[in-house]
Structure formats: C-alpha cells, structure tokens
Rosetta silent file (secondary structure, phi, psi, omega in degrees, C-alpha in Angstrom):
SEQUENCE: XXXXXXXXXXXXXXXXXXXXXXXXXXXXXXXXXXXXXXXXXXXXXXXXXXXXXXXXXXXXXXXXXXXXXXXXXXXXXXXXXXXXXXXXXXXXXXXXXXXXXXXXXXXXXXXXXXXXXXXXXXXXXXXXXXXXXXXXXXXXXXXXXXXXXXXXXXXXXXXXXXXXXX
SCORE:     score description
SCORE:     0.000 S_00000001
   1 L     0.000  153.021 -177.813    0.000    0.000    0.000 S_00000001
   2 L   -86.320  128.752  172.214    1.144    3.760   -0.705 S_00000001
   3 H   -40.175  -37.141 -169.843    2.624    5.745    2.159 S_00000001
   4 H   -92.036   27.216  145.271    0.515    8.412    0.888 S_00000001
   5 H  -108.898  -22.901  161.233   -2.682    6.773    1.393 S_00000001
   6 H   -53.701  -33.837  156.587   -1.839    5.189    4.614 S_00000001
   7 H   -50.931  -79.975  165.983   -1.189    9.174    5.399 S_00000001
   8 H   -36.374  -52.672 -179.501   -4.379   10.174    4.233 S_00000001
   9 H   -70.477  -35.247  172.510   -6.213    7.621    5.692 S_00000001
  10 H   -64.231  -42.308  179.327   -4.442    8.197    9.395 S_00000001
  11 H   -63.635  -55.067 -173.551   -4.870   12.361    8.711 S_00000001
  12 H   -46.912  -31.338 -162.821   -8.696   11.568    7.557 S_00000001
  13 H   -84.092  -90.272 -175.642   -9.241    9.546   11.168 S_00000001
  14 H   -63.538   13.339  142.951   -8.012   12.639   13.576 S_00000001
  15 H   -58.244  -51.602  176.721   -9.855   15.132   11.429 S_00000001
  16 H   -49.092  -64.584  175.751  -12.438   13.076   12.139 S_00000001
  17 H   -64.232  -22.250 -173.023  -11.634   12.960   16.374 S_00000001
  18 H   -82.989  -30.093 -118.001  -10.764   16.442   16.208 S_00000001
  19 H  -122.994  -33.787 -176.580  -14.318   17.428   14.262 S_00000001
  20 H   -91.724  -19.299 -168.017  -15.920   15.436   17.621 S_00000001
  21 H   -91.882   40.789  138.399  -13.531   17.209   20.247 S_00000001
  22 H   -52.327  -82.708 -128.346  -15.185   20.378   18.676 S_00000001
  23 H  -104.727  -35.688  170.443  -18.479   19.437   20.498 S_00000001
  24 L   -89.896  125.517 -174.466  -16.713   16.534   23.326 S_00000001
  25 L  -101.207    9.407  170.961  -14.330   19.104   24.764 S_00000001
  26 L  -103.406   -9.891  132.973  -12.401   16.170   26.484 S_00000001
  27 L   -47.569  148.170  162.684  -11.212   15.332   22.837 S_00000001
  28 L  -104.269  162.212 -111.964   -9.015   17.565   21.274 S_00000001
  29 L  -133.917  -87.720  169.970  -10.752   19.373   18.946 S_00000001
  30 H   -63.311  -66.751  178.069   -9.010   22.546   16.121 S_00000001
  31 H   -29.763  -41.186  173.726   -5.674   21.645   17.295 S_00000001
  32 H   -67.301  -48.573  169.924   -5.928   18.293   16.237 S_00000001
  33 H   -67.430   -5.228  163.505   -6.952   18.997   12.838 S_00000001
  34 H   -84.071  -48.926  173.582   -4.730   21.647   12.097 S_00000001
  35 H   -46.732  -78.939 -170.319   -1.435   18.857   13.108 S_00000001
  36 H   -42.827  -32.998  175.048   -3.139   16.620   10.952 S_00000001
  37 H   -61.182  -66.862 -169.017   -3.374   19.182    7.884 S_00000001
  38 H   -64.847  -50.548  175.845    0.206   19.873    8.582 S_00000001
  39 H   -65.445  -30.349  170.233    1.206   16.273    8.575 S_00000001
  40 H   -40.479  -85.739  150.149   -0.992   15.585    5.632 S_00000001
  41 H    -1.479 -109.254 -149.254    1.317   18.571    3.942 S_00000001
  42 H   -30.792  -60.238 -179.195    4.361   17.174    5.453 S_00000001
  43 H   -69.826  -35.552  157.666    3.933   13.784    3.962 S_00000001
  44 H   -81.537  -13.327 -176.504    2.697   14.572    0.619 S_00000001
  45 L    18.573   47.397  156.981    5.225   17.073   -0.173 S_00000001
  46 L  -125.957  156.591 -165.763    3.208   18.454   -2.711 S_00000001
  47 L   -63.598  -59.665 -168.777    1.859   22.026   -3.257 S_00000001
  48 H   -51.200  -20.008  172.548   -2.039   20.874   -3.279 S_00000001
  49 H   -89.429  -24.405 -177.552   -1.012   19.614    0.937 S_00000001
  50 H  -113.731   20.225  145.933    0.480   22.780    1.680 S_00000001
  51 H   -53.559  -66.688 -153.118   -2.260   24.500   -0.406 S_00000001
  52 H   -66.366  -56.790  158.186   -4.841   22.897    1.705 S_00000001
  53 H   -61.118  -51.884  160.610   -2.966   23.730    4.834 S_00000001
  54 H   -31.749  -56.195  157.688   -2.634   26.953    3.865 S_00000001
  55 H   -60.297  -46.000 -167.346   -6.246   27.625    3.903 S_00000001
  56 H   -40.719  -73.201  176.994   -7.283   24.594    6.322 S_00000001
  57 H     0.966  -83.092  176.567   -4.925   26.669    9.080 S_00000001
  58 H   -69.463  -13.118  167.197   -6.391   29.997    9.163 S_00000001
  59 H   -76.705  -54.873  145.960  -10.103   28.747    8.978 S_00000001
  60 H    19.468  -96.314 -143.439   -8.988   26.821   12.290 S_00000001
  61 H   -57.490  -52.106  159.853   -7.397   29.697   13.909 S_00000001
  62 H   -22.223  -92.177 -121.534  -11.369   31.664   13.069 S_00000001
  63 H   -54.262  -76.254 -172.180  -13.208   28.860   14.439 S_00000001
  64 H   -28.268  -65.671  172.141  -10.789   29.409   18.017 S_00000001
  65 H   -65.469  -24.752  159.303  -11.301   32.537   17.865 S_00000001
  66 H   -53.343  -41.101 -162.600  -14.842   33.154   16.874 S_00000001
  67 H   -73.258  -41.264  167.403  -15.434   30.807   19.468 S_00000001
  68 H   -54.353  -52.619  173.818  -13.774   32.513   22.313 S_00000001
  69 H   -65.487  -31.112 -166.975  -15.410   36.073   21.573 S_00000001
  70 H   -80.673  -27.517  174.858  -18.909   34.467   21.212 S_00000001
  71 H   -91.538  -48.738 -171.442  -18.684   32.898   24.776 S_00000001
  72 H   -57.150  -31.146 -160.086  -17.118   35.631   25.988 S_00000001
  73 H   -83.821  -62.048  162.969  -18.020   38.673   24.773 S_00000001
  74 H   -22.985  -55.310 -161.751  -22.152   36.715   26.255 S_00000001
  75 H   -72.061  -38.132 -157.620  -20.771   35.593   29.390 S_00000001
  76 H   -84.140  -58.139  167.082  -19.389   39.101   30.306 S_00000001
  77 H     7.984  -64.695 -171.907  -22.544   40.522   28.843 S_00000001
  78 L   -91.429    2.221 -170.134  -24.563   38.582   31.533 S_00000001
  79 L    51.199   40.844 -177.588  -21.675   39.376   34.241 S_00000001
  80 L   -80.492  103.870 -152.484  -21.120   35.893   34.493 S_00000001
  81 L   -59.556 -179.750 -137.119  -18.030   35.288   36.641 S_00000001
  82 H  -116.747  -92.674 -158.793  -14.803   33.113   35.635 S_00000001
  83 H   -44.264  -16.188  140.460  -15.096   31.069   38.413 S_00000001
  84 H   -20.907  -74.466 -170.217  -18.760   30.049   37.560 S_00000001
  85 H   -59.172  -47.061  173.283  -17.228   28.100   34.279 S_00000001
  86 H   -29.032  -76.069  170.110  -14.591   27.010   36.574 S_00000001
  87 H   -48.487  -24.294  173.040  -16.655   25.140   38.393 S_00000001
  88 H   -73.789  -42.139  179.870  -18.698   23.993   35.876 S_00000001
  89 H   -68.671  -52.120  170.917  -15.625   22.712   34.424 S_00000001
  90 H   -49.548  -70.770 -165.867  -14.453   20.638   37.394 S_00000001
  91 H   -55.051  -41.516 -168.493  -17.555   18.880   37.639 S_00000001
  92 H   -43.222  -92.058 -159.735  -17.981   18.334   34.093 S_00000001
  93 H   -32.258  -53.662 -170.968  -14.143   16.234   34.278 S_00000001
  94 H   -66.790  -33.326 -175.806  -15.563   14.383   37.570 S_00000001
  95 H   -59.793  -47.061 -179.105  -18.804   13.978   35.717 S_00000001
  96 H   -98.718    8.136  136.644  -17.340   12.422   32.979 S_00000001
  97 L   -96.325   21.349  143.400  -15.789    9.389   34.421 S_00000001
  98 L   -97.822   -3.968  110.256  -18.776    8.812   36.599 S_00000001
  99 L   -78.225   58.563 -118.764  -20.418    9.102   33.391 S_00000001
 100 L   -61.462  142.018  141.399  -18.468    8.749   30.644 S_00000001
 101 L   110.623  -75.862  177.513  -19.119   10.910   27.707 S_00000001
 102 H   -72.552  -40.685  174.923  -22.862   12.682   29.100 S_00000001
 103 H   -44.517  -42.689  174.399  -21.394   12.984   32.310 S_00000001
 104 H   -70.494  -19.810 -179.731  -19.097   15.967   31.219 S_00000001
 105 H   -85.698  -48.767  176.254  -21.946   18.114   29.677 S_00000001
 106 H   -52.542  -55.792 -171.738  -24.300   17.045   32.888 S_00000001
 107 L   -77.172   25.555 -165.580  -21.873   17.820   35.257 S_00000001
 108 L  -134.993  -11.850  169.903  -20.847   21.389   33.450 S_00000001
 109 L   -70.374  -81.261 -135.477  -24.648   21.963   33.830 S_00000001
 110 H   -79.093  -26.483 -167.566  -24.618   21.441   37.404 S_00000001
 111 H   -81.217  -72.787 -168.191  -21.294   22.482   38.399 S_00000001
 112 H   -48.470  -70.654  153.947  -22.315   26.317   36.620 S_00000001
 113 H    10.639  -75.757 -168.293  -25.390   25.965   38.297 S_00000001
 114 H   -98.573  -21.774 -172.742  -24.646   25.325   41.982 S_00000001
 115 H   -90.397  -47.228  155.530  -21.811   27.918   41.333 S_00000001
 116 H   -83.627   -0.081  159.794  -24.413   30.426   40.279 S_00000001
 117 H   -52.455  -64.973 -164.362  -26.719   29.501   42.943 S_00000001
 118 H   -86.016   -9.207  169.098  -24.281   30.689   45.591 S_00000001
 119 H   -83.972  -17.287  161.668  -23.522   33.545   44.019 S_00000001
 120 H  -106.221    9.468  178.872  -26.918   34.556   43.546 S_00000001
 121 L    61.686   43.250 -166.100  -28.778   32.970   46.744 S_00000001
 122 L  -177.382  123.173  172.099  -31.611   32.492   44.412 S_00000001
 123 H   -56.571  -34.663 -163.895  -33.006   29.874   42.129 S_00000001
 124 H   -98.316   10.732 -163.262  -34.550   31.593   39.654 S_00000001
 125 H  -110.749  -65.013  164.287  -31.646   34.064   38.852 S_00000001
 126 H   -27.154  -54.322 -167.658  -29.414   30.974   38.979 S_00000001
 127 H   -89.538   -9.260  158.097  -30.996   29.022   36.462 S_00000001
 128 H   -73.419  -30.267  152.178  -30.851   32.040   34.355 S_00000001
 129 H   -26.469  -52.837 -141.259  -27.621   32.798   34.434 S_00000001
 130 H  -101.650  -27.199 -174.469  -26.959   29.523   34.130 S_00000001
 131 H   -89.943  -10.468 -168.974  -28.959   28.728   30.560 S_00000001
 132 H   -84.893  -12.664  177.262  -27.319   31.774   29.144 S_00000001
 133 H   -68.962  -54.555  169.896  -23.797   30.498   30.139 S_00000001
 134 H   -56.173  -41.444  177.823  -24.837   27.509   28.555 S_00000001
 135 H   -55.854  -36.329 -150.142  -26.443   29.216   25.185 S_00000001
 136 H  -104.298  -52.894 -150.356  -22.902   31.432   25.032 S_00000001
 137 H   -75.731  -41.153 -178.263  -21.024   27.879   25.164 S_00000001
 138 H  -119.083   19.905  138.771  -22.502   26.535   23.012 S_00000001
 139 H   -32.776  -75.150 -176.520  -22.625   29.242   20.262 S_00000001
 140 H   -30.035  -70.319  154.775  -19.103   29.069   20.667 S_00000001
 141 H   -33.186  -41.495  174.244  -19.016   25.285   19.880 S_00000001
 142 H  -102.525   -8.871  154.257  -21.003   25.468   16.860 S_00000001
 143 H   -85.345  -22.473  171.065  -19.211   28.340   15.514 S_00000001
 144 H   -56.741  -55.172 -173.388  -15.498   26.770   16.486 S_00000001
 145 H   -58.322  -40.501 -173.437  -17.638   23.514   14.361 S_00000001
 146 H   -66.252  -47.355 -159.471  -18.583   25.251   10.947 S_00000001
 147 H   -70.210  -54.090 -149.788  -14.844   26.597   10.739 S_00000001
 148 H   -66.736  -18.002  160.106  -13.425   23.456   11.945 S_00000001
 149 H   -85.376   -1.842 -175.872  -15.717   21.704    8.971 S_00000001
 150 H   -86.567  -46.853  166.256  -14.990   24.212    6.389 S_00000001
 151 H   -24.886  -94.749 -171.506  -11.234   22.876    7.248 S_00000001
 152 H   -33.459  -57.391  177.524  -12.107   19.116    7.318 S_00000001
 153 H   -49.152  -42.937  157.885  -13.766   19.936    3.764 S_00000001
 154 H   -39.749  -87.549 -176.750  -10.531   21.898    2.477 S_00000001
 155 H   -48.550  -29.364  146.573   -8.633   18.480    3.235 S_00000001
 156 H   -40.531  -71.265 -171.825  -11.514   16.643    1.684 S_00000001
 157 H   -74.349  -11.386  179.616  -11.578   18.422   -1.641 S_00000001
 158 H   -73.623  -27.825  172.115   -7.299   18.489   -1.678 S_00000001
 159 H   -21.933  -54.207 -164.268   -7.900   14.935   -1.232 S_00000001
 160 H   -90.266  -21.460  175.393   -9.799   14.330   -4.393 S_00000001
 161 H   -68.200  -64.887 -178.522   -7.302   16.924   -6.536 S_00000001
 162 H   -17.737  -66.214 -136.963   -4.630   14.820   -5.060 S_00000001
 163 H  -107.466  -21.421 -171.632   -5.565   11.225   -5.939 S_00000001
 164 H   -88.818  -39.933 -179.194   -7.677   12.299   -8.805 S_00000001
 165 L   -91.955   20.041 -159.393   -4.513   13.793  -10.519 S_00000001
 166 L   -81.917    0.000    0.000   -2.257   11.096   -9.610 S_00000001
C-alpha cells in the first residue's frame, strides 16, 4: 500500500476525532486537525497539501477565535463570573468518568449551576444565568464547528485533486 494513502487515511481519522472534540471538549478538537493538515502537507510534499494547509490553518485559527469572543463577549454581557465556568468545568471532568461521555456536559450543567446559585442565593436568577452560560457555550461550539468543517472539507476536496490527478 502507498505511504501516501496510509497518510491520508491516518490524517482523515483525527480530522475526524478532532471534528468530535469540537463538540466533546475532552477530545481535542481545532488543534488536532490543524497537526493533521500539517502532517498531511508534510507527507505529501506536494503544493495541493500545503495548499490545503494553507487555507485549512487559518479557517482553524477563526473557528478558536470566533469561538472565544462568542462565549465571551455573552458571558461578560450577563456578568457571568470566571469562576462560575470554573466550576462547571471541574464537575464536568468528575462527571465524565462517573459518566463517561454525558457525564461531562451534565456535570458542566450542574457544576455552573450550583456555582451560580451561591452567588446569587436564588433559584430563579441561577438558572438564568446559568442557561445563558450555557447558550454562550454553546454558540461558541457550533461556531469553532462550521470553521473546523470548512477545514475538514478543504482536506476533503485536496484529497480528491490529489488522488484524482495522480
């Protein structure tokens, strides 16, 4: 079999894991898929792989960043403290090995939650607080997804220039 489909097929796989650690944040997620772009590149050491990167890269770098401003720029909006997500973050990781998988989204509920609870002594303040932290999260997540699939497509269509011109 050809190194460079054995390449392809290995790049195509953690595009793939990275395109889920988008939305499972205990995957990793842009990051993977940019390394993978770049090894794709690396290994074909032809201009359509560092074409491909070239683009893949900087839609990436969007996604991260879109994603970051969309929860953030919300969260501060709503004065929703750091230490809120924090918590929400710890449980989610304990959540998800006592639950693998749902457990990190449940416990990132509950964790923000109980963390806005005590800061507002009040339920119904809490749970507001608490869906807009979530709504701002997951904004983030599906704009950090679109970039990170206009990517995965960029390595998709260099794919087919690739193997189709071969």
């Amino acid at each position: 079999m050809d190194a460079h489909i054995i390449w392809t097929v290995i790049c195509g796989v953690a595009i793939l894991v990275g395109a889920a650690g988008v939305i499972i944040p205990v995957l990793p997620g842009s990051l993977l898929i940019g390394v993978s772009l770049l090894a794709w590149a690396l290994a074909l050491g032809e201009p359509v792989g560092w074409v491909v990167f070239g683009v893949g890269a900087p839609l990436l770098a969007a996604g991260m960043v879109s994603s970051a401003v969309l929860t953030g720029r919300a969260m501060k909006a709503r004065a929703i403290p750091g230490r809120s997500v924090v918590a929400g973050l710890v449980l989610g990781v304990a959540g998800f090995f006592v639950v693998p998988v749902v457990g990190l989204l449940l416990g990132f509920a509950v964790g923000l939650f109980l963390a806005e609870l005590a800061r507002h002594k009040s339920v119904k303040p809490a749970v507001s607080s608490s869906v807009a932290a979530l709504k701002a999260t997951g904004l983030g997540m599906l704009a950090e997804f679109g970039f990170a699939s206009l990517a995965a497509g960029t390595w998709a269509a260099g794919v087919l220039v690739y193997f189709l011109n071969r």
